[in-house]
N, CA, C and O atoms as a printed pandas DataFrame, in Angstrom:
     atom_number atom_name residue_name chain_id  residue_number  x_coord  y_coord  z_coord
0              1         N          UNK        A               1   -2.391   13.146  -22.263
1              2        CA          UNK        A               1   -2.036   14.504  -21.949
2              3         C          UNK        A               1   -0.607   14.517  -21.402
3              4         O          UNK        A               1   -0.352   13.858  -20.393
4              5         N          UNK        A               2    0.340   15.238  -22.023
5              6        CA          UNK        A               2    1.783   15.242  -21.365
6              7         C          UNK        A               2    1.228   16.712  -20.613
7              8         O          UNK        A               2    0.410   17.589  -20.890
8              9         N          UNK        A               3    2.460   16.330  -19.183
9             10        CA          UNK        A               3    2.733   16.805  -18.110
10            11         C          UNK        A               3    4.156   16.838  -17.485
11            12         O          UNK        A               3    4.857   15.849  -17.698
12            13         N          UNK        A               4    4.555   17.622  -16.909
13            14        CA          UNK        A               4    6.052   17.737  -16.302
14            15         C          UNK        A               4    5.725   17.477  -15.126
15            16         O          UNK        A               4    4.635   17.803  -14.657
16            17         N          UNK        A               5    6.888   16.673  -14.305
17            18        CA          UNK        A               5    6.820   16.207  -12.980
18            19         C          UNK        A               5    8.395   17.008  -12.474
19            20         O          UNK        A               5    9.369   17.162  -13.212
20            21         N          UNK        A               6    8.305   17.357  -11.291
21            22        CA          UNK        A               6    9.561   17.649  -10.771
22            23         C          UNK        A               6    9.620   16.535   -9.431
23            24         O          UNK        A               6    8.957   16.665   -8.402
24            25         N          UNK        A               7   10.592   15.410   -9.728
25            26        CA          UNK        A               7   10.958   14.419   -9.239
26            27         C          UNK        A               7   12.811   14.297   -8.427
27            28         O          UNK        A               7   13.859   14.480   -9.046
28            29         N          UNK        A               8   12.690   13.980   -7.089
29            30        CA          UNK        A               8   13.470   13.970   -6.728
30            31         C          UNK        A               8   14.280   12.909   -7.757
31            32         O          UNK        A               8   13.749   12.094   -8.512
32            33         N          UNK        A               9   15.820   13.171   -7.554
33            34        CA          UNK        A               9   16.664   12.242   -8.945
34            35         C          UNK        A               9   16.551   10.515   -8.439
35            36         O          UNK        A               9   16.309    9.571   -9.191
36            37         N          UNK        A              10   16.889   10.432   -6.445
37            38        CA          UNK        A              10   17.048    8.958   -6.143
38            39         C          UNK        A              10   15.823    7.887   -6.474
39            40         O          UNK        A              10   15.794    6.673   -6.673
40            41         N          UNK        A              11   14.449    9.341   -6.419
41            42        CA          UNK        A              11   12.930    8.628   -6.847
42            43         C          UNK        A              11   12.817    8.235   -8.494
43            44         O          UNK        A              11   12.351    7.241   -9.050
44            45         N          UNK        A              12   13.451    9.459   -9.018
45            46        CA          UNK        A              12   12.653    9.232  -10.705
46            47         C          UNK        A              12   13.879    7.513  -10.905
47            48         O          UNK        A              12   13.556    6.403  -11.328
48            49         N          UNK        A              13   15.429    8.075  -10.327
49            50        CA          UNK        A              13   16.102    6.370  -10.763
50            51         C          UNK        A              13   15.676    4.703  -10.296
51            52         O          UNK        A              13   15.833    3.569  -10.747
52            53         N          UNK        A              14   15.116    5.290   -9.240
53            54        CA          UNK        A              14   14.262    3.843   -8.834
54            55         C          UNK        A              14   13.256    3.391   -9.622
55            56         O          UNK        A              14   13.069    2.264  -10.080
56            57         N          UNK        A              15   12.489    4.612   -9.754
57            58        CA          UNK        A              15   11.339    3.987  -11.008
58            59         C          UNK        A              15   11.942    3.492  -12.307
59            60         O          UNK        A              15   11.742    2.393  -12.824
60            61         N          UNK        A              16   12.618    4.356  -12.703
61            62        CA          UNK        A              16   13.154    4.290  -13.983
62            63         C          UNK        A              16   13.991    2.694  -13.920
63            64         O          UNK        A              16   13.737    1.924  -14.847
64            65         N          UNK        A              17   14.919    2.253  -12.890
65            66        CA          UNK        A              17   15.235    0.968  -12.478
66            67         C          UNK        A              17   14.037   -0.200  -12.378
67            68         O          UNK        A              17   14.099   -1.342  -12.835
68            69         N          UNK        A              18   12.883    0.445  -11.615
69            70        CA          UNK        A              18   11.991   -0.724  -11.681
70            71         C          UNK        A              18   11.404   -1.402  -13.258
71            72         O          UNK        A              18   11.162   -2.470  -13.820
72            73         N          UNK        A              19   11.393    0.114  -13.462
73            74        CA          UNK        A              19   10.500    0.060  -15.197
74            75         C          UNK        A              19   11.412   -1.514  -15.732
75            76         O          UNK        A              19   11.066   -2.677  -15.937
76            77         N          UNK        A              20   12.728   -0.737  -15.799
77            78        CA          UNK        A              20   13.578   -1.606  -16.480
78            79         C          UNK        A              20   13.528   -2.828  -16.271
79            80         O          UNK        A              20   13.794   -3.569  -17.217
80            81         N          UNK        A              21   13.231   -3.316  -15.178
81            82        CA          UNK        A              21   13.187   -4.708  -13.994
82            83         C          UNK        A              21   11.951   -5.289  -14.620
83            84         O          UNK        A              21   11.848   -6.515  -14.639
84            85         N          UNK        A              22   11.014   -4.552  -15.126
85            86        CA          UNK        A              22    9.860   -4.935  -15.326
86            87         C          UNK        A              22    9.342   -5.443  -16.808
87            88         O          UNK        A              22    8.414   -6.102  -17.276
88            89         N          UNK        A              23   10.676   -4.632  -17.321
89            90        CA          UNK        A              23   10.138   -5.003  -18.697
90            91         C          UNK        A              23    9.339   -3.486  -19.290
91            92         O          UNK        A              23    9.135   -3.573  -20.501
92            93         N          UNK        A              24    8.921   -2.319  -18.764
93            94        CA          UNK        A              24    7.990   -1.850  -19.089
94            95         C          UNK        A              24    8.815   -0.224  -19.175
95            96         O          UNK        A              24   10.004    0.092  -19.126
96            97         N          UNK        A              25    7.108    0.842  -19.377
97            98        CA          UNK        A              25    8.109    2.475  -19.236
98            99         C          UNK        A              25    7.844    2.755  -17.753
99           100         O          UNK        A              25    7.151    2.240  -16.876
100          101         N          UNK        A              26    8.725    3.834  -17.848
101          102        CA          UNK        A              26    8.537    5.117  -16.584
102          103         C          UNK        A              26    7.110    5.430  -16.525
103          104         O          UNK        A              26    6.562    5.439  -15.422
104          105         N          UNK        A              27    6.213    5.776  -17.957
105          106        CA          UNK        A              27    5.157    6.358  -17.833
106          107         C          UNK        A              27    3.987    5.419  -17.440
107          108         O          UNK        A              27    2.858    5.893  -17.319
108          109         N          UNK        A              28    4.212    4.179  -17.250
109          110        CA          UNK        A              28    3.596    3.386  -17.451
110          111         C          UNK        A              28    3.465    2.856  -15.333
111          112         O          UNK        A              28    2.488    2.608  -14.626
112          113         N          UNK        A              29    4.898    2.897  -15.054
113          114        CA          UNK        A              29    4.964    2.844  -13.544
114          115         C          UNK        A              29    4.535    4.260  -13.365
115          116         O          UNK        A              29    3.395    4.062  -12.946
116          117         N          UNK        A              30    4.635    5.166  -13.388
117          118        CA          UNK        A              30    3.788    6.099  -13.050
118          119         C          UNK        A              30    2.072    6.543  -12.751
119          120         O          UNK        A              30    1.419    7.092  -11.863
120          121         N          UNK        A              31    1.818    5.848  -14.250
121          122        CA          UNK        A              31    0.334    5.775  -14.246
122          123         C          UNK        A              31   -0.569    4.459  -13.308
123          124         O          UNK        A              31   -1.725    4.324  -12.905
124          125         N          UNK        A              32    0.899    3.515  -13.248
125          126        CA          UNK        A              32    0.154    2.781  -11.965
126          127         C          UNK        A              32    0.024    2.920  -10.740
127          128         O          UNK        A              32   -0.871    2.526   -9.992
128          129         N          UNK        A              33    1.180    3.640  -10.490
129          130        CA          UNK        A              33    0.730    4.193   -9.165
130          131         C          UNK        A              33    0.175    5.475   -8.730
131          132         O          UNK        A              33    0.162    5.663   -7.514
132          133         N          UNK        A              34   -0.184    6.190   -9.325
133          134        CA          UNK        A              34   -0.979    6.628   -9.807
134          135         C          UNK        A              34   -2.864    5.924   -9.282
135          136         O          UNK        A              34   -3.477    6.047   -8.222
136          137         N          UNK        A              35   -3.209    5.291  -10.464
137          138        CA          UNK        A              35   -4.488    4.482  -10.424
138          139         C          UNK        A              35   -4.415    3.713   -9.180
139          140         O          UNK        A              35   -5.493    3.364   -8.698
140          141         N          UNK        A              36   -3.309    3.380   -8.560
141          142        CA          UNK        A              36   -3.633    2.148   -7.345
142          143         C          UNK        A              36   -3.750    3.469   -6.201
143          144         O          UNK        A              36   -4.676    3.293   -5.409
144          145         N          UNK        A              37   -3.039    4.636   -6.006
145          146        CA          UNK        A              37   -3.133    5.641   -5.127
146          147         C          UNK        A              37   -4.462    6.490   -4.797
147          148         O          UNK        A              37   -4.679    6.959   -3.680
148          149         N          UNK        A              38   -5.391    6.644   -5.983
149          150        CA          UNK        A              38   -6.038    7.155   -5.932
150          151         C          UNK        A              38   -7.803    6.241   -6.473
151          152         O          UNK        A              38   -8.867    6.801   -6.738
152          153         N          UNK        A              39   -7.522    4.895   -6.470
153          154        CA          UNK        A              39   -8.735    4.208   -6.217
154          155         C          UNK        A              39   -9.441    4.441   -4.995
155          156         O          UNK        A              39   -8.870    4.456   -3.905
156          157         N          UNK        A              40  -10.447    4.590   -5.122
157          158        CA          UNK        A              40  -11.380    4.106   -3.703
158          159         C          UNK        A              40  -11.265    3.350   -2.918
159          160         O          UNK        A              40  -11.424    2.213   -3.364
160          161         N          UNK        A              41  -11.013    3.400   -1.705
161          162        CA          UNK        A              41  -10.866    2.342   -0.424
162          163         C          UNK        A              41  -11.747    0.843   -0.438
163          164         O          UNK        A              41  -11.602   -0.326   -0.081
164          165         N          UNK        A              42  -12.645    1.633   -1.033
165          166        CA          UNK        A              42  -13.475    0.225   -0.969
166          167         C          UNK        A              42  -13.139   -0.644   -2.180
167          168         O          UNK        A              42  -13.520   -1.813   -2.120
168          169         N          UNK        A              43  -12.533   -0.275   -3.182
169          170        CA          UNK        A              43  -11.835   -1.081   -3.781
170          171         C          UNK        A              43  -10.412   -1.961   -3.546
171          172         O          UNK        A              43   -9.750   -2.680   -4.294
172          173         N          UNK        A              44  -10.276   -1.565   -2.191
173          174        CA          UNK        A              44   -8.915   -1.990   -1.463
174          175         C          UNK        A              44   -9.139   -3.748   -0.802
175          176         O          UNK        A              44  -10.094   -4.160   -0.143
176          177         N          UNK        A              45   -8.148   -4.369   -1.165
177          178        CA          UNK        A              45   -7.938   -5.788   -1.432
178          179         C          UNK        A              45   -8.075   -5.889    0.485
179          180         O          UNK        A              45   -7.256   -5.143    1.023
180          181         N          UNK        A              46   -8.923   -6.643    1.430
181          182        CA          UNK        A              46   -8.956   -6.956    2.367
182          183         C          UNK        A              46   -8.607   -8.199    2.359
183          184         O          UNK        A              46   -9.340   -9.004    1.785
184          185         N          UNK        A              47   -7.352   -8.652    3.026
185          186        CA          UNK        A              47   -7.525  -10.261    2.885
186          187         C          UNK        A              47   -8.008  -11.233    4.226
187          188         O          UNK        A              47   -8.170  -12.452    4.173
188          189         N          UNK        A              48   -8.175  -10.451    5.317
189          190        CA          UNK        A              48   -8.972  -11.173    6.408
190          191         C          UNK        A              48   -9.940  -10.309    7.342
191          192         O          UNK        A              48   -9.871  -10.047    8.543
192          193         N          UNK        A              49  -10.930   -9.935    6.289
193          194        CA          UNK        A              49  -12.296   -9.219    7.050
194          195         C          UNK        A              49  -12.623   -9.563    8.666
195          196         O          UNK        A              49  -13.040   -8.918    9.627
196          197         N          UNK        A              50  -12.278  -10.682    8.463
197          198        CA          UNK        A              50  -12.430  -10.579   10.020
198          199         C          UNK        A              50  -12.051   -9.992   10.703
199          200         O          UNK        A              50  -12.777   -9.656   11.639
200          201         N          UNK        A              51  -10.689   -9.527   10.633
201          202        CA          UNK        A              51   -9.643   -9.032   11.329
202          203         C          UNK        A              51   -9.662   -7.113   10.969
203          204         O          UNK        A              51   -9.682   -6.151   11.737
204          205         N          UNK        A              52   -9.647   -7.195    9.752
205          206        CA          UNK        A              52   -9.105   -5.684    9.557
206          207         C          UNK        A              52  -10.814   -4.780    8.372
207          208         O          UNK        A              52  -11.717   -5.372    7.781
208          209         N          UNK        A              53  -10.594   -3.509    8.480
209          210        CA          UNK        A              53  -11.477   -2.975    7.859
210          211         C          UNK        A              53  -10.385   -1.852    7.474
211          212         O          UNK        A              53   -9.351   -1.559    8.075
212          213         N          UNK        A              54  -11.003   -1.237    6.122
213          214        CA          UNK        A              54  -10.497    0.100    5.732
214          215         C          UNK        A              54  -10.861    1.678    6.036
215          216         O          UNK        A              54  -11.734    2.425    5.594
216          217         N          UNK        A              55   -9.792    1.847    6.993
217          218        CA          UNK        A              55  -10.488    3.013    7.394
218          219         C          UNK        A              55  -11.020    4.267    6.769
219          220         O          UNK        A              55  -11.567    4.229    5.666
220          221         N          UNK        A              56  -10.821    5.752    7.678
221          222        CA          UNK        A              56  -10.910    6.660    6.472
222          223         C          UNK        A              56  -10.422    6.980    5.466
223          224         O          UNK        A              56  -11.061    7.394    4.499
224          225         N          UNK        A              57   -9.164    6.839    5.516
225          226        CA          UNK        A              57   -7.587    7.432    5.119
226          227         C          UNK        A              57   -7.579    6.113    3.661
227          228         O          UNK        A              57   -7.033    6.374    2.589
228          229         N          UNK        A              58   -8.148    5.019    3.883
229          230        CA          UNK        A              58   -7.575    4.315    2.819
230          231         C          UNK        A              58   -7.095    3.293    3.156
231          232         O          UNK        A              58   -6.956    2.364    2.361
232          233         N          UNK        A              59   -6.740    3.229    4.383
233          234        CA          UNK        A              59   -5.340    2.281    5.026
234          235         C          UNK        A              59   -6.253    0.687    5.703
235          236         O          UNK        A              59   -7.160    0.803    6.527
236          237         N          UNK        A              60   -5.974   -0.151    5.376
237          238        CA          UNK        A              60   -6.279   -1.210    5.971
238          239         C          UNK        A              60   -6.028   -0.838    7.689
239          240         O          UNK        A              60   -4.985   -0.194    7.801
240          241         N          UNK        A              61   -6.853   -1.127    9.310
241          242        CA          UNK        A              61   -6.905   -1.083   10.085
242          243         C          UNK        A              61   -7.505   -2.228   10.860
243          244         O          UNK        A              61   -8.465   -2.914   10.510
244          245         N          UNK        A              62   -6.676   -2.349   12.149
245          246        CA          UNK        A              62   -7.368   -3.768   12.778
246          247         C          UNK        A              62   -9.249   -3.049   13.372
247          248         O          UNK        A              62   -9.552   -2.012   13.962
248          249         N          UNK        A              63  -10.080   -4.187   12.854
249          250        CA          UNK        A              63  -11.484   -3.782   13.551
250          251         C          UNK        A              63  -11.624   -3.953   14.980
251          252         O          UNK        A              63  -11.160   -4.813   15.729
252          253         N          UNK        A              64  -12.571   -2.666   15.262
253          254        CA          UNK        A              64  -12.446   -2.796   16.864
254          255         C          UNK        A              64  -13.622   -3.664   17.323
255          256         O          UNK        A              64  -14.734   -3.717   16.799
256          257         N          UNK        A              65  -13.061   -4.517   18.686
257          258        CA          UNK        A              65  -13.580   -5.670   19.048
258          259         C          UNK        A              65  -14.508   -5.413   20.199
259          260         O          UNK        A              65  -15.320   -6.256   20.582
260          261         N          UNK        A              66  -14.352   -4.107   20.795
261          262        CA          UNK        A              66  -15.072   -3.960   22.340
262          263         C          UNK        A              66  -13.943   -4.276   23.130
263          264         O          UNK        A              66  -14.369   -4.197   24.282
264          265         N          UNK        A              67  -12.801   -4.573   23.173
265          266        CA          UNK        A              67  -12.126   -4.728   24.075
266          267         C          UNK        A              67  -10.821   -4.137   24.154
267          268         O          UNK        A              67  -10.484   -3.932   22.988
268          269         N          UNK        A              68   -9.670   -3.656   25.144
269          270        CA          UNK        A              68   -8.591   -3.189   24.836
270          271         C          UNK        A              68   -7.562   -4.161   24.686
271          272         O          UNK        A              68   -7.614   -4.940   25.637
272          273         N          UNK        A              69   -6.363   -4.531   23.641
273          274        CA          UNK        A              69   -5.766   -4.924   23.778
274          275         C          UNK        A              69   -3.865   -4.736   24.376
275          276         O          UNK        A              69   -3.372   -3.610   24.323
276          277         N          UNK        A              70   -3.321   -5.492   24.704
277          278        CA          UNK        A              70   -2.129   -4.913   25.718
278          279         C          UNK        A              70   -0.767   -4.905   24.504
279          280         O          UNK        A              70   -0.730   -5.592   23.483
280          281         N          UNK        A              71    0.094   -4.096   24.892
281          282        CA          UNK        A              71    1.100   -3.868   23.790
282          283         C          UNK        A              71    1.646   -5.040   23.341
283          284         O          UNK        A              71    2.121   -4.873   22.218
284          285         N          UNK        A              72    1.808   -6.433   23.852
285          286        CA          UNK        A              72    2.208   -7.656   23.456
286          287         C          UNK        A              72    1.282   -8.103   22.412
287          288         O          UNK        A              72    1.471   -8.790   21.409
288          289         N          UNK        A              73   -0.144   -7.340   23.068
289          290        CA          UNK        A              73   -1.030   -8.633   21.782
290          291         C          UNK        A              73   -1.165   -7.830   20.422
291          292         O          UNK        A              73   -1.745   -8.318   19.453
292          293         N          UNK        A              74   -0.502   -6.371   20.409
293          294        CA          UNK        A              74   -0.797   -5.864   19.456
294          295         C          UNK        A              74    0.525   -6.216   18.684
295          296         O          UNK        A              74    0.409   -6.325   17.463
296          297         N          UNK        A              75    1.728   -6.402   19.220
297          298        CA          UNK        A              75    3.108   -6.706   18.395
298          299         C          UNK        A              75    2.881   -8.186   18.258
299          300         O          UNK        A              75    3.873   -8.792   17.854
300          301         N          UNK        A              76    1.731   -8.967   18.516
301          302        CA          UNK        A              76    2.384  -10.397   18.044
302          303         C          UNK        A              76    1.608  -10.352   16.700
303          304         O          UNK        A              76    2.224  -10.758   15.714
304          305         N          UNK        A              77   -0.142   -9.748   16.470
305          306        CA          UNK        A              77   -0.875   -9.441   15.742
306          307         C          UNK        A              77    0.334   -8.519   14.192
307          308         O          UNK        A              77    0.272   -8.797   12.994
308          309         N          UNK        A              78    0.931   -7.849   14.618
309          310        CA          UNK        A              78    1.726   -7.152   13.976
310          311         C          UNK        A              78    2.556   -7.906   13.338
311          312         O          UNK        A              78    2.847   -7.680   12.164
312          313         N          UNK        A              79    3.175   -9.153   14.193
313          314        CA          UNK        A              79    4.310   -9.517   13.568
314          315         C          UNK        A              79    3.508  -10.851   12.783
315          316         O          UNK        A              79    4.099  -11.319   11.810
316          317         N          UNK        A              80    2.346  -11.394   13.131
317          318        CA          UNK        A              80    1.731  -12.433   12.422
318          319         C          UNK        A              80    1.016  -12.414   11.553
319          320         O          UNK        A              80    0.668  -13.495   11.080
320          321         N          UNK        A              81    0.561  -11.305   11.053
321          322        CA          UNK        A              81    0.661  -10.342   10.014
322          323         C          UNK        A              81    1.137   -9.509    9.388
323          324         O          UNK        A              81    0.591   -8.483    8.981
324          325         N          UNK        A              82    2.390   -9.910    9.213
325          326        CA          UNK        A              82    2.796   -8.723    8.371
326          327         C          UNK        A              82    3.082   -8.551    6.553
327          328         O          UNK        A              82    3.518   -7.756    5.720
328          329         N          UNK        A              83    2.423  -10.058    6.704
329          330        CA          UNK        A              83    2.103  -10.257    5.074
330          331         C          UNK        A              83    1.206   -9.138    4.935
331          332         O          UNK        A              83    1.340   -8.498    3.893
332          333         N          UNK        A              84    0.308   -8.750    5.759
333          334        CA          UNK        A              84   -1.077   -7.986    5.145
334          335         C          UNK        A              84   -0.650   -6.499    5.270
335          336         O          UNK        A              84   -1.108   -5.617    4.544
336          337         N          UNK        A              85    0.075   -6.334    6.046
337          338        CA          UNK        A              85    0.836   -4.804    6.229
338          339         C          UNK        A              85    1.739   -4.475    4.743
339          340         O          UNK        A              85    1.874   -3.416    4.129
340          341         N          UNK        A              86    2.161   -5.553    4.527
341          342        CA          UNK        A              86    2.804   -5.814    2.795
342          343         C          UNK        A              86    2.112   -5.375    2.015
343          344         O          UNK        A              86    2.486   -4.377    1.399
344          345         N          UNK        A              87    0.747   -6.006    1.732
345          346        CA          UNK        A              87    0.510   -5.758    0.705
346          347         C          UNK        A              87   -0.441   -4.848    0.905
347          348         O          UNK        A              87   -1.032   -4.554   -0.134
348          349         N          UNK        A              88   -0.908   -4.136    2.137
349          350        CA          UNK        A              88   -1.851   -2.745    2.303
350          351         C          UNK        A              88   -0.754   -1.736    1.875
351          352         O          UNK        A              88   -1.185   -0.778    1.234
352          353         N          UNK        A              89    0.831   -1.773    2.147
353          354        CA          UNK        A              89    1.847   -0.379    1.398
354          355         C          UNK        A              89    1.952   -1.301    0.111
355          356         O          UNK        A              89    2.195   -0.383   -0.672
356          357         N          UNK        A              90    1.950   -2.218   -0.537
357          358        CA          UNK        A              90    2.289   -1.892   -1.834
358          359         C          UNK        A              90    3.288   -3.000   -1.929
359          360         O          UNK        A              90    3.408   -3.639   -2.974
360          361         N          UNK        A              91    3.903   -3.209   -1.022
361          362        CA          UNK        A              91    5.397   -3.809   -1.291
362          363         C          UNK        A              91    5.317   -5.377   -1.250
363          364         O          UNK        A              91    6.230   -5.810   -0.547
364          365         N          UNK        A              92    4.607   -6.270   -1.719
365          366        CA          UNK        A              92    4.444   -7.113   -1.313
366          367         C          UNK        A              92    4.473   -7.874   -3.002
367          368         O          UNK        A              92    4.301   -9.086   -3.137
């Protein structure tokens, strides 16, 4: 089914750059993000259950433990993970 998109110009040239990077089309990066945006959460790649669950929203989240943690232990958690923060946006 064709469709018109009204795309900011710096967004549609990035895609249109990635496409190129990729080997592939515009319509094709589109339709993937696309399908990866609008899968089901529970189809969302967890890579240390122990640690994180998917919340409502979609978003990978640390699981709660019963306990509070202090702003240090949440920035070291942050920074010792941030492979998984990678690849929960995409960019990884």
């Amino acid at each position: 089914m064709k469709t018109t998109l009204d795309l900011p110009d710096d967004l549609l040239m990035e895609a249109k750059t990635l496409a190129v990077r990729r080997k592939t089309t515009l319509k094709a990066i589109v339709e993937s993000a696309l399908r990866r945006e609008l899968r089901p959460a529970a189809e969302m790649e967890n890579p240390d259950p122990e640690k994180f669950e998917v919340g409502p929203f979609g978003l990978l989240c640390l699981k709660r433990t019963g306990r509070t943690k202090s702003a240090e232990e949440i920035q070291h958690l942050i920074d010792e993970d941030a492979r998984v923060i990678a690849i929960a946006t995409g960019k990884a």
